[in-house]
Each structure stands twice: as C-alpha cells, then as structure tokens.
LUMKOL-92475 format. One record per residue (C-alpha): residue number from 0; x, y, z. Coordinates in nm, 4 decimals, decimal comma. Example, Ala and Ser with C-alpha at 12.3 -4.5 7.8 and 13.67 -1.06 7.14 Angstrom:
<nodes>
<rodo:0 X:1,2300 Y:-0,4500 Z:0,7800>
<rodo:1 X:1,3670 Y:-0,1060 Z:0,7140>
</nodes>
This chain:
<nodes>
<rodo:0 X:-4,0697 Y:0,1152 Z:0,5418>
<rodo:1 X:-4,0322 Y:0,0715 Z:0,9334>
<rodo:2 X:-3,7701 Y:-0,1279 Z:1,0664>
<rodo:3 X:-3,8525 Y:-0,3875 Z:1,2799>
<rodo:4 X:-3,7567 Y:-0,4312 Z:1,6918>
<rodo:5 X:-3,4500 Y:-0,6527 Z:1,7434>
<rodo:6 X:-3,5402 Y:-0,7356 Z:2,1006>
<rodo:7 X:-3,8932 Y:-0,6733 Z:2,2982>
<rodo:8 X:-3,6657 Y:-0,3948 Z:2,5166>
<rodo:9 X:-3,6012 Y:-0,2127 Z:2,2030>
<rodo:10 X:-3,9821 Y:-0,2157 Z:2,0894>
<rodo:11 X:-4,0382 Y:-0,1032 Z:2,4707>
<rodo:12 X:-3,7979 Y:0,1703 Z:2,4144>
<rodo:13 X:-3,8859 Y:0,3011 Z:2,0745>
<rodo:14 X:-4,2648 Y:0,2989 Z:2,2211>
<rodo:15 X:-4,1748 Y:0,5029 Z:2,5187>
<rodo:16 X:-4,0145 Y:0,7816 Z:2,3093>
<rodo:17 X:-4,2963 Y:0,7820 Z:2,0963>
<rodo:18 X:-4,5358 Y:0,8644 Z:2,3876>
<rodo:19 X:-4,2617 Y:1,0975 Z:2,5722>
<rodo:20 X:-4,3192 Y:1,2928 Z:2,2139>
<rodo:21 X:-4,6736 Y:1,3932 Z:2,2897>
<rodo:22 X:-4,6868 Y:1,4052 Z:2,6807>
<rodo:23 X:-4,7598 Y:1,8161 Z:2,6480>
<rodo:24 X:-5,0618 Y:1,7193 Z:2,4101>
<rodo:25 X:-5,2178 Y:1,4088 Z:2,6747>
<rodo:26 X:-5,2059 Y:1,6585 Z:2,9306>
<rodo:27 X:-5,3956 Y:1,9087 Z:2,7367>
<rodo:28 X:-5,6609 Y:1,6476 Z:2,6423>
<rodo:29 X:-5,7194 Y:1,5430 Z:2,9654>
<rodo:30 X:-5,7574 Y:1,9052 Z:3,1052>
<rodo:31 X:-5,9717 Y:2,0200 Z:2,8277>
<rodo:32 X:-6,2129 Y:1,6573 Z:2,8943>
<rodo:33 X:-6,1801 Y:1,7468 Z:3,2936>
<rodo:34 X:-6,3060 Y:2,1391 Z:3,1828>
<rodo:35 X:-6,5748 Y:2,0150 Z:2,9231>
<rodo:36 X:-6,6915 Y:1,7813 Z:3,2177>
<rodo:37 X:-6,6941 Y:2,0486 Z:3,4907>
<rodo:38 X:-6,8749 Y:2,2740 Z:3,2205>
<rodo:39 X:-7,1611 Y:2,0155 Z:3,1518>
<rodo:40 X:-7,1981 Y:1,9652 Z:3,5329>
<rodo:41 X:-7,1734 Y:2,3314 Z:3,6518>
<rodo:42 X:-7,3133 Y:2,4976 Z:3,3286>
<rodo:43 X:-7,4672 Y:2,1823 Z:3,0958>
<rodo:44 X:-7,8030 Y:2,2565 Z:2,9388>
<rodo:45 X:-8,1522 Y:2,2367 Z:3,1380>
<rodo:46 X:-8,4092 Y:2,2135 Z:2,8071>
<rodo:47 X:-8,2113 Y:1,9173 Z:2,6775>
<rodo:48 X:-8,2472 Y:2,1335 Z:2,3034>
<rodo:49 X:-7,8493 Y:2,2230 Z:2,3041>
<rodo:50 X:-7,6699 Y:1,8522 Z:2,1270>
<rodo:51 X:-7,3186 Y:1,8998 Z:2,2507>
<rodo:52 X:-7,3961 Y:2,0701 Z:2,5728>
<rodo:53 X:-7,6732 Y:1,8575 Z:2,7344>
<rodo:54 X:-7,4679 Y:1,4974 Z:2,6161>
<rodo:55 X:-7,1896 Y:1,4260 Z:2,9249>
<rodo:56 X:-6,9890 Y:1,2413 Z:2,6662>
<rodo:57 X:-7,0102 Y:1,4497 Z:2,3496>
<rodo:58 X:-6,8911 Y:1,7848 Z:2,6162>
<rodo:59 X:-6,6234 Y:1,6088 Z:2,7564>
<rodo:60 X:-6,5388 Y:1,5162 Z:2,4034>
<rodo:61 X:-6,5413 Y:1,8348 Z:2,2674>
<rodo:62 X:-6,3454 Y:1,9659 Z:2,5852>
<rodo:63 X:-6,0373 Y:1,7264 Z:2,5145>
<rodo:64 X:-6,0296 Y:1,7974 Z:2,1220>
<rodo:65 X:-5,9996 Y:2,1517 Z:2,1785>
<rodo:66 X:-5,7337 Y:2,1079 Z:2,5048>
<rodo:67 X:-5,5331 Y:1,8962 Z:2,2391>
<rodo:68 X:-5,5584 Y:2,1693 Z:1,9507>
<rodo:69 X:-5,4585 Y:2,3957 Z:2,1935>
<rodo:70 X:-5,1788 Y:2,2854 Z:2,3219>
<rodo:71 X:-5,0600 Y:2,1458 Z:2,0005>
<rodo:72 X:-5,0851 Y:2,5129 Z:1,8465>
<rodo:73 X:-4,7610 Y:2,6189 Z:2,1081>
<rodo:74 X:-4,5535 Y:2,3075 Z:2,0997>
<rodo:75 X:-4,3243 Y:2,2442 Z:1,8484>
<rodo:76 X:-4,1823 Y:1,9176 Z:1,7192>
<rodo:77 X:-3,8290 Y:1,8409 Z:1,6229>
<rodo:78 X:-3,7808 Y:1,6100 Z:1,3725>
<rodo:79 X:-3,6997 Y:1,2624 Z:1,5021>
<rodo:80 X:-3,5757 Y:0,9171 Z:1,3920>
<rodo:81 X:-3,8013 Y:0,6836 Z:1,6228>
</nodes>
C-alpha cells in the first residue's frame, strides 16, 4: 500500500519526482503530436477516404503515441522508491 504525505510540501515533492521520471517521454509526445500535426497540414489527405490521416485530432494523436513509444524504447528506468 502507498504511504501517505506528511505535509502538502512532501506530496509536492514526491509529485515532482514522479514527473521529473518521465520528462524524456513528454518531450517525445509532444514532438511526435507537433510532427503528426505538421504531417496532416503539409501532407493530410485531400479525398477525406484515409480515417487517421484526414482527422486533425486522430493524426496528432497518433503522432504523440508513437513519439512516446519511441522515446520510451531508448530510455531506461532505474528502480525508484517515490
């Protein structure tokens, strides 16, 4: 079972590490949704026949699953005690 915060600082703190622990994969999200994005604009689809590619939302969805599976392939994670 999880322990429980003492004090709001330590919750703060706990929660900051937490995050800290998957900064590499955020980033890769957020460049994969900025690439699907960019794809759909530059590239997209003109019949409106292709589902992911003609859909602004579903693209840039697609663009920061695979930037997170990405990156998450090459980082490694050390076993913590949050």
């Amino acid at each position: 079972m999880e322990e429980t915060c003492e004090t709001r600082e330590s919750c703060i703190q706990k929660a900051k590490k937490r995050i800290k622990a998957y900064i590499p994969e955020i980033i890769g999200a957020l460049v994969g949704a900025t690439g699907g994005f960019i794809y759909y604009y530059k590239v997209g689809c003109s019949t409106g026949s292709c589902p992911i590619k003609s859909n602004p939302w579903l693209i840039t969805l697609w663009g920061a699953a695979m930037g997170y599976l990405l990156v998450s392939i090459f980082t490694t994670k050390k076993k913590q005690n949050i």
